[in-house]
C-alpha positions in Angstrom: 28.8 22.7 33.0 30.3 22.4 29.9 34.2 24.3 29.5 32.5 26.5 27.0 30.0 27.4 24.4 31.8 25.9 21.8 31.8 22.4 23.7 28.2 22.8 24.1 27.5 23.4 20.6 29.5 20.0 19.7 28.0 18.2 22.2 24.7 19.4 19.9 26.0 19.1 16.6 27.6 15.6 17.6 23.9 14.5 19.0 22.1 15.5 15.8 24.8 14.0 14.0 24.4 10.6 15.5 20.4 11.2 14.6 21.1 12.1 11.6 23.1 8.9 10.9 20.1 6.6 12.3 17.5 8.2 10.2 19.5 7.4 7.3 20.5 4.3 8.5 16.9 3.2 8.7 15.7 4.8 5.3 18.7 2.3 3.2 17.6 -0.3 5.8 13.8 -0.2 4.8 14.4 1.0 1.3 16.7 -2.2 0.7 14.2 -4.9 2.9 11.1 -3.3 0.9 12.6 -3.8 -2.0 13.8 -7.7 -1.4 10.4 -8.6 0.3 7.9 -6.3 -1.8 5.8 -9.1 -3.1 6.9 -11.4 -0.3 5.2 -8.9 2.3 2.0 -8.2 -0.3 1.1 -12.9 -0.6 2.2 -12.8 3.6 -0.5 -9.7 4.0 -3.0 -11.6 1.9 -2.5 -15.2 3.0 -2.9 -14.3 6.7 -5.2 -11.7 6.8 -8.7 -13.2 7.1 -9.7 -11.0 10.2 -8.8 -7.6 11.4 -7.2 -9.7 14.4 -4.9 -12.3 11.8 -4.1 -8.6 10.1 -2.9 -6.9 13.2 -0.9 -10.1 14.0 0.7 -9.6 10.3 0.8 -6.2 10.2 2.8 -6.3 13.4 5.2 -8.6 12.1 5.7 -7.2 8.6 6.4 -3.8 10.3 9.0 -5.1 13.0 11.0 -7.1 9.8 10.6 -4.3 7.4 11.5 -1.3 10.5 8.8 0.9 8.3 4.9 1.5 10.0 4.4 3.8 5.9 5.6 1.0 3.7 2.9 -1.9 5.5 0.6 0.7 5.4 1.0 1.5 2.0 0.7 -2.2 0.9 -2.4 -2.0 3.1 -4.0 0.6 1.7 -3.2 -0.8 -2.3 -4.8 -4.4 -1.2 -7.6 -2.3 -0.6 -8.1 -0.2 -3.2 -7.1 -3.7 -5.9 -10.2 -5.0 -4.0 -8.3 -8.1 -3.3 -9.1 -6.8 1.4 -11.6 -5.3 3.0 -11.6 -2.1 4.8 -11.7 -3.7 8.4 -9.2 -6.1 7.6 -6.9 -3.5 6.6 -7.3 -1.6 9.6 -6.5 -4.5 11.6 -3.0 -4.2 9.9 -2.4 -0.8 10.6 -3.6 -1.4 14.1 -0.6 -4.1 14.3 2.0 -1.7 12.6 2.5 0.6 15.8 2.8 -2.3 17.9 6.0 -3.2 15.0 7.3 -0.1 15.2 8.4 -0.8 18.8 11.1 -3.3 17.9 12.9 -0.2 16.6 13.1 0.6 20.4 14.3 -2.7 21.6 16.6 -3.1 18.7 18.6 0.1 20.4 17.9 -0.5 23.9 19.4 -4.5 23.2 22.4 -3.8 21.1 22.7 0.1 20.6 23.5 0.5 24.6 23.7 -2.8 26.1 26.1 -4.7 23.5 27.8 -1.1 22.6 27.9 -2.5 19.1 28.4 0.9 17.1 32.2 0.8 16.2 31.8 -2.8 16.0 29.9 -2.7 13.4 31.6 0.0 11.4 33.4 -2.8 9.1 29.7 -4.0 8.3 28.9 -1.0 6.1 31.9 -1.4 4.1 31.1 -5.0 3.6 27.7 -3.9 2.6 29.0 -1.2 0.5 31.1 -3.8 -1.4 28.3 -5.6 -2.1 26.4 -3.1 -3.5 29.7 -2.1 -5.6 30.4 -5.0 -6.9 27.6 -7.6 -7.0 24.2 -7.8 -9.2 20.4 -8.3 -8.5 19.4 -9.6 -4.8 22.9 -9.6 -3.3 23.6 -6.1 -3.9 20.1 -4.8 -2.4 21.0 -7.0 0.6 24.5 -5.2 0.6 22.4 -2.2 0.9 20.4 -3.2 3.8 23.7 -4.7 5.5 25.1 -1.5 5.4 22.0 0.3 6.2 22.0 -2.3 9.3 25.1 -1.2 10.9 24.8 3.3 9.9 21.9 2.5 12.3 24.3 1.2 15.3 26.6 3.6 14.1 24.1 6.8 15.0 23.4 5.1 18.1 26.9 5.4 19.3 27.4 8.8 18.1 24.4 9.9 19.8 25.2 8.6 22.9 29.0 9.5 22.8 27.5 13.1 22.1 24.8 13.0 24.9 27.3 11.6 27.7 28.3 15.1 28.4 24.7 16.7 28.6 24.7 15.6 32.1 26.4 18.3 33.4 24.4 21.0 31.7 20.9 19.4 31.0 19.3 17.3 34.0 16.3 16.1 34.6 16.0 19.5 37.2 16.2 21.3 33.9 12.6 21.0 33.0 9.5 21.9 34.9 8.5 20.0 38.2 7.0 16.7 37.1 2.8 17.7 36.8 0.7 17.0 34.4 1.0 20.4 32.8 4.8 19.6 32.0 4.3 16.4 30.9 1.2 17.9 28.4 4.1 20.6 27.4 6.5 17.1 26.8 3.7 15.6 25.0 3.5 18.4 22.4 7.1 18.8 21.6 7.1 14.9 21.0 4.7 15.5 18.7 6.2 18.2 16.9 9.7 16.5 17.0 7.7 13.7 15.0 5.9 15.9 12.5 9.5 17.4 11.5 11.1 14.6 11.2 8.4 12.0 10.1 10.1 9.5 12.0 8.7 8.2 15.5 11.5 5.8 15.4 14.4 8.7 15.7 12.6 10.3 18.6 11.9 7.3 20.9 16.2 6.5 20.1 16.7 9.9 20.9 14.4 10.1 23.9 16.4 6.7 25.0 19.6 8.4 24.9 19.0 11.4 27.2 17.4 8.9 29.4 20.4 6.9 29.5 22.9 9.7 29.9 20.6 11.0 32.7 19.7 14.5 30.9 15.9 13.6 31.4 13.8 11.2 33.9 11.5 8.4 32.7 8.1 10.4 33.2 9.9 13.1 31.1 10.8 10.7 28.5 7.6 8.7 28.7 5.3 11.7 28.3 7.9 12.7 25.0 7.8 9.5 23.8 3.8 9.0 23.5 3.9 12.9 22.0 6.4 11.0 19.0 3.8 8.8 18.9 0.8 10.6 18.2 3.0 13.3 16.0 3.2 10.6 13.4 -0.2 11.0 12.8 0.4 14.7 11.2 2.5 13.3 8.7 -0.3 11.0 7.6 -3.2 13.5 8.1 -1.0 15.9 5.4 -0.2 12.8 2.8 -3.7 12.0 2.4 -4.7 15.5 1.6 -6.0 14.9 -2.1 -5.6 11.1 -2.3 -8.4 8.5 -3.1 -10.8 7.6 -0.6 -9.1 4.3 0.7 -6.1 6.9 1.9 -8.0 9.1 3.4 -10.2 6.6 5.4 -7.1 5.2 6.3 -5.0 8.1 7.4 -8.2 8.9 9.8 -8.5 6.0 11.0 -4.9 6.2 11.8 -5.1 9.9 13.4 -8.5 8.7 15.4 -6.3 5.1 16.9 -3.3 7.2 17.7 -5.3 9.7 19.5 -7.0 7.2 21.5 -3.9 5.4 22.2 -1.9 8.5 23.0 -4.4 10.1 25.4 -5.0 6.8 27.4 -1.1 6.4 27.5 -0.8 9.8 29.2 -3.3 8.6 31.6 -1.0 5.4 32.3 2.2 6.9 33.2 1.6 7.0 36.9 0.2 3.5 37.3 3.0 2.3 35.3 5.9 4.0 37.7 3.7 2.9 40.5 3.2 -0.7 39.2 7.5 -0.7 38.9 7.5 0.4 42.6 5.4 -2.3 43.6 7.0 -5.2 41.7 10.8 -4.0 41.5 11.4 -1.1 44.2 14.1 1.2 43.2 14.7 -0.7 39.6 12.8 2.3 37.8 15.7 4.4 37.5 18.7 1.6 37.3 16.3 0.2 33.9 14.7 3.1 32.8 15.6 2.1 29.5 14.1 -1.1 29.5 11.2 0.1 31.5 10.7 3.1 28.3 10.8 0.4 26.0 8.2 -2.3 27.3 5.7 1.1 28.3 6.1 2.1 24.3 5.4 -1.7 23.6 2.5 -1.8 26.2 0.5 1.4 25.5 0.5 0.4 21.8 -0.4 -3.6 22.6 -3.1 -2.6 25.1 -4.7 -0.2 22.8 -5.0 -3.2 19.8 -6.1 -5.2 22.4 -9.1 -2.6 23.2 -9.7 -1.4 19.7 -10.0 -5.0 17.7 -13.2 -6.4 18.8 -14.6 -2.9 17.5 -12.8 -2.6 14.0 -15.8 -3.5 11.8 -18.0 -0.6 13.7 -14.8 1.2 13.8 -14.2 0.7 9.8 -18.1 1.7 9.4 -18.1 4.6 11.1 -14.9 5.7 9.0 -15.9 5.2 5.8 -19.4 6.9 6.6 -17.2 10.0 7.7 -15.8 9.7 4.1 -18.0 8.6 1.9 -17.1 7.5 -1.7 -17.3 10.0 -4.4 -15.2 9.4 -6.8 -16.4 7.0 -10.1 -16.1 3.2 -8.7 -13.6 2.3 -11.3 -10.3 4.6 -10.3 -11.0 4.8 -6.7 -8.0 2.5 -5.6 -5.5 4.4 -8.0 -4.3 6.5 -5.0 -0.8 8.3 -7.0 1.1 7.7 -3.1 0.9 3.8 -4.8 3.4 4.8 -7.5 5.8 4.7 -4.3 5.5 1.0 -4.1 5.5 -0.1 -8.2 4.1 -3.6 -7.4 0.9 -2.1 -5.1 0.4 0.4 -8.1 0.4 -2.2 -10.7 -2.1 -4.4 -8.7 -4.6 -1.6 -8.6 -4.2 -0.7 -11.8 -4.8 -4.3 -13.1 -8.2 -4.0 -10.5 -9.4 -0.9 -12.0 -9.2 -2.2 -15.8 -10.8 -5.2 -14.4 -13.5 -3.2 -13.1 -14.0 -1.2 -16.6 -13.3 -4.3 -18.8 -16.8 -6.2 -16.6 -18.5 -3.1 -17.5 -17.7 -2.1 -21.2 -18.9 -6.7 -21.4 -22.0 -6.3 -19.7 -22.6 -3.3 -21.8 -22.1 -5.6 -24.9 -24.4 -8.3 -23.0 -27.1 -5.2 -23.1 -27.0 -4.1 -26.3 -27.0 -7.6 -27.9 -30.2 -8.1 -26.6 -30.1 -10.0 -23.1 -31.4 -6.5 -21.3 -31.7 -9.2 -18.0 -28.0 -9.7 -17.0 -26.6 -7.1 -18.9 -26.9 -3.6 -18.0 -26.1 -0.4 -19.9 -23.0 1.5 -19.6 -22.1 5.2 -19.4 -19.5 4.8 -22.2 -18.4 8.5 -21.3 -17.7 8.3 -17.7 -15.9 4.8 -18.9 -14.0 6.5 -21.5 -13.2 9.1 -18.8 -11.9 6.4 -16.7 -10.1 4.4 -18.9 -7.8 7.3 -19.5 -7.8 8.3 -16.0 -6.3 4.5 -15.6 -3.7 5.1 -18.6 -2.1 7.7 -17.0 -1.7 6.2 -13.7 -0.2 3.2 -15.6 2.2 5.7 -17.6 3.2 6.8 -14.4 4.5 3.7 -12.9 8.5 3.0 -13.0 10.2 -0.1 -12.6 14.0 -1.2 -11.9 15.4 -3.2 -15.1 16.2 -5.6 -13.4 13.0 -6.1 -12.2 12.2 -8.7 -15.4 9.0 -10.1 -14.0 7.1 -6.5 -13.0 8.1 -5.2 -16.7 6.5 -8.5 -17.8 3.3 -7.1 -15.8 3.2 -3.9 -17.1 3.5 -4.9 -20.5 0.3 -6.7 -20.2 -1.1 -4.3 -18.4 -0.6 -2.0 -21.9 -1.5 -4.3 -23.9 -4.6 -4.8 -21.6 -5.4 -1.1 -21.7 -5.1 -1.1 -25.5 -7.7 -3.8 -26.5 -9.9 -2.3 -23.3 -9.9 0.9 -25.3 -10.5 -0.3 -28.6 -13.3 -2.3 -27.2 -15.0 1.0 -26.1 -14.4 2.6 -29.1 -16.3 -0.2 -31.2 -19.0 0.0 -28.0 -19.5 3.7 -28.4 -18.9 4.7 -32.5 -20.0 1.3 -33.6 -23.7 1.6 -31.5 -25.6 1.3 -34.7 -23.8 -1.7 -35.8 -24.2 -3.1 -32.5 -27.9 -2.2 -33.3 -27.8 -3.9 -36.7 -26.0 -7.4 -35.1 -29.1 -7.2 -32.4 -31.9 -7.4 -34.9 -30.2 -10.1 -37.5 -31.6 -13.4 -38.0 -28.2 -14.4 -39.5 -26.6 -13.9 -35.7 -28.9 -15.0 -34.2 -27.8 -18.3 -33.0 -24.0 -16.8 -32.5 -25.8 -13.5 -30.5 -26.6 -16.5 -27.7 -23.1 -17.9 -27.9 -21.4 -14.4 -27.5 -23.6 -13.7 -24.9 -23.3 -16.5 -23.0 -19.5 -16.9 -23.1 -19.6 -12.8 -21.9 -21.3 -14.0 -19.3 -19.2 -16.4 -18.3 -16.0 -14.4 -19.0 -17.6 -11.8 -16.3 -18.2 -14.5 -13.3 -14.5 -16.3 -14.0 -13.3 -12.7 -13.9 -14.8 -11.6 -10.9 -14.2 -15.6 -9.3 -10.6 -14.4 -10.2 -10.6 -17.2 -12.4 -8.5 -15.6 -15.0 -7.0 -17.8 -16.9 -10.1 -19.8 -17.5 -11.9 -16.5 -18.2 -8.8 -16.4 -20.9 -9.2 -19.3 -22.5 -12.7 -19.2 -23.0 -12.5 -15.4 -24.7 -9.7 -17.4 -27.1 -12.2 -19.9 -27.8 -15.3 -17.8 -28.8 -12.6 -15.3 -31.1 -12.2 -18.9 -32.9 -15.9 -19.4 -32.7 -17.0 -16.1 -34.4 -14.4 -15.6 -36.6 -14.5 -19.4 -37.9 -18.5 -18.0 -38.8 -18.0 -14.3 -40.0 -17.2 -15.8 -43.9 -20.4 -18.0 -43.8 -22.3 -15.0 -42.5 -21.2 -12.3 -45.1 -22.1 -15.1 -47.8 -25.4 -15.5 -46.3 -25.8 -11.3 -46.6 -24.6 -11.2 -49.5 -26.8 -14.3 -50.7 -29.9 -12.1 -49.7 -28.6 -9.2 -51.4 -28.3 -10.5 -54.8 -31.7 -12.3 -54.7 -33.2 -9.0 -53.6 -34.6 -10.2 -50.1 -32.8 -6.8 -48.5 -31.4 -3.8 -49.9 -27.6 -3.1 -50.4 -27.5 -0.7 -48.0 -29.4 -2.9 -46.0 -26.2 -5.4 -46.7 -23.8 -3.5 -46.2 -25.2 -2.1 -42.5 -25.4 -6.1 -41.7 -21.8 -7.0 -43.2 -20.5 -4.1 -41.4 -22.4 -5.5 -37.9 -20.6 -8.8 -38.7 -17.1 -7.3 -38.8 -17.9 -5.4 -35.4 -19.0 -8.4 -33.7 -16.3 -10.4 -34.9 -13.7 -7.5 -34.1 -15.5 -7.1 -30.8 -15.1 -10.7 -29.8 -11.3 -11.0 -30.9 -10.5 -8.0 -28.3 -12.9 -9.4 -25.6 -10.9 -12.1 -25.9 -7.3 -10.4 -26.0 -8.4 -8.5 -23.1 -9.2 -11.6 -20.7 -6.0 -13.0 -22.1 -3.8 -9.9 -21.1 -6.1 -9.0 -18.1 -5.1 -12.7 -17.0 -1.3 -12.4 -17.3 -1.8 -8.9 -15.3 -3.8 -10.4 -12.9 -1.2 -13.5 -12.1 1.5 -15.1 -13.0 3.3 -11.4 -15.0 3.9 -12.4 -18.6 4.0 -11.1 -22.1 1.3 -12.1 -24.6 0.8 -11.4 -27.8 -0.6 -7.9 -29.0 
């Protein structure tokens, strides 16, 4: 036993300590890699992601680099909602995330206890600490995650320098006889260990250390260590309360996998001890670390392995659970995006998409082709449009991030000729009217609708900048005709063929379609340079 309370009480404080340092060790780690591989991690998602099993092969990859399960799901769940993934496929990569966040494990089983690598890397964080002192851009967010790096190793140490002693206190006899009701009693305060500190990652290196100072057995940390596991699932439950659809499916989905996983993994302890007896006698206990490790890694591979060929039944069932109720347009402009600036920009730029197809087959409507256009509620799109303002207003950037502020800028400037454009849809409807019924426009009514129409497919083919060039070409088109046409009017007018109001109704249907077709065509210019490559355009 320990000399006296007050040893006990630093053995604790020197524990929590060490904890303390790892959590924060892996929130400047992920922070820092998050930031350097933001976009890299968003093309890797979408390039190899074709399946729920190519995104839980990603997903598991992305998580084990970037140490975060939140920040791939995140990206996830913003793919989804920008409409550049489907539902299944995005499931698949939060599938592969748990199986990433195991490398956490191995990274302190490996090095933390086997290397002792704690004071070695001490010097690390002051090299990292330099760097993000004294150097710019990239090289001082890598500083960052260098020092973030080695504050991990460094809570490793103090954690097990401060559980060495729990041994003589706090052994495995300490606890309940092994039975399924202690290790349900295990599984819960795992859980809630998780749900207080929203980090499974800090439990299973905690769980590790009293397992390696002796203070608890392997079932006792197995049955802890699946509890951590399924306690994640709280956090995510309570994050999606009031977020779009697209969260809340996937923080169910999430809840229901874990679940699954976690009760099945209860179930496999025994086997799993028994299987070690059988194929290493008596190695249990002299690699209980290693044997924690690979049963974390196992439970969460086996139940990806069961769960894949049942995603896209899985996915349906989910999203029949929660249905969509929320207008089409804003339904991926979840505010946990604004986290992750580039994810939030990319839905953004889908939900003006979406409203800029519909205000243009709107315009295809009411110029007459009632066929392939179709009429639009301009007040549930005017209601949208601002709903997609704010979430844009909301969205900060780094200054240094010169590209992303190139984005946003065209996303504005987007947002801008999108609202104008709805304005000259929704005040200007008799004009519209007027330009529908004119002989004069006639032969330019066919031209504006067919380029609309073609602007519409090349937007929703994500050819943008062909969509781009093509609304450039018929602003030249119309305005190159709107003098010819007010002559014409006016020609009419002074030979008495139509009234002067009658003129004036028609020359002001001339300007509107002419006005209408220069910001149809600033829109698919700005919509392209938000869409890809970020750069500013012209207002």
């Amino acid at each position: 036993m320990p000399d006296s309370p007050v040893n006990m009480a630093a053995v604790i404080i020197q524990t929590l300590g060490g904890l303390g340092l790892f959590l924060l060790g892996m929130v400047i780690l992920t922070d820092s890699l998050r930031s350097l591989t933001g976009d890299v991690m968003r093309r890797m998602l979408l390039r190899f992601t074709h399946t729920p099993l190519t995104g839980a092969m990603t997903g598991t990859v992305m998580t084990a680099i970037l140490q975060s399960s939140s920040a791939t799901t995140v990206a996830a769940v913003g793919l989804v909602g920008a409409g550049s993934m489907g539902f299944a496929e995005a499931l698949g990569i939060v599938f592969g995330a748990n199986i990433g966040t195991t490398m956490t494990g191995w990274l302190v089983v490996l090095l933390g206890f086997k290397l002792q690598v704690g004071v070695v890397l001490l010097p690390l964080i002051l090299v990292g600490v330099l760097f993000r002192l004294f150097a710019r851009g990239r090289a001082s967010v890598i500083g960052m995650a260098i020092a973030g790096f080695g504050v991990i190793f460094v809570g490793i140490y103090v954690m097990q320098q401060g559980a060495a002693p729990l041994q003589q206190w706090l052994t495995p006899e300490s606890f309940p006889a092994d039975s399924v009701r202690s290790r349900l009693g295990l599984f819960l305060a795992g859980m809630l260990f998780s749900a207080i500190t929203q980090s499974s990652s800090a439990g299973v290196a905690l769980s590790l250390t009293a397992l390696h100072a002796g203070a608890i057995s392997f079932p006792q940390a197995a049955a802890l260590v699946v509890g951590m596991d399924v306690g994640t699932t709280v956090t995510t439950a309570l994050a999606t309360i009031g977020t779009t659809v697209n969260a809340r499916r996937t923080g169910l989905s999430h809840v229901i996998y874990n679940c699954f996983t976690g009760t099945g993994a209860l179930l496999l302890i025994s086997p799993y001890m028994l299987l070690w007896h059988a194929v290493a006698p008596g190695q249990l206990d002299s690699h209980a670390e290693i044997a924690l490790i690979t049963f974390h890694t196992s439970f969460n591979t086996l139940g990806v392995i069961i769960v894949l060929p049942l995603t896209r039944q899985f996915a349906a069932l989910v999203e029949r659970m929660i249905p969509h109720t929320a207008p089409v347009y804003t339904r991926g402009l979840d505010r946990k995006l604004l986290q992750d600036a580039p994810s939030a920009l990319n839905a953004a730029a889908a939900a003006l998409r979406a409203e800029s197809l519909a205000l243009m087959r709107h315009l295809v409507f009411v110029l007459g082709d009632n066929s392939r256009g179709s009429f639009g509620n301009l007040v549930e799109l005017k209601n949208e449009l601002l709903k997609t303002a704010a979430f844009v207003d909301a969205i900060e950037l780094h200054d240094a991030d010169s590209q992303r502020h190139a984005q946003l800028v065209s996303l504005f400037h987007a947002m801008d000729h999108a609202q104008r454009l709805h304005d000259r849809c929704f005040e200007g409807g008799s004009r519209l009217d007027t330009a529908a019924r004119m002989l004069e426009l006639e032969q330019d009514r066919d031209t504006i609708i067919l380029d609309l129409l073609a602007i519409i497919d090349d937007v929703e083919s994500e050819n943008h900048l062909v969509a781009a060039e093509r609304g450039v070409a018929l602003a030249a088109t119309i305005g190159g005709r709107a003098g010819e046409l007010r002559n014409q009017v006016m020609t009419s007018v002074a030979r008495n063929a139509i009234s002067v109001d009658e003129g004036t109704r028609r020359l002001e249907a001339i300007r509107s379609v002419d006005r209408i077709c220069e910001h149809a065509a600033r829109l698919a210019h700005h919509l392209s340079m938000a869409t890809t490559t970020p750069a500013i355009g012209q207002g």
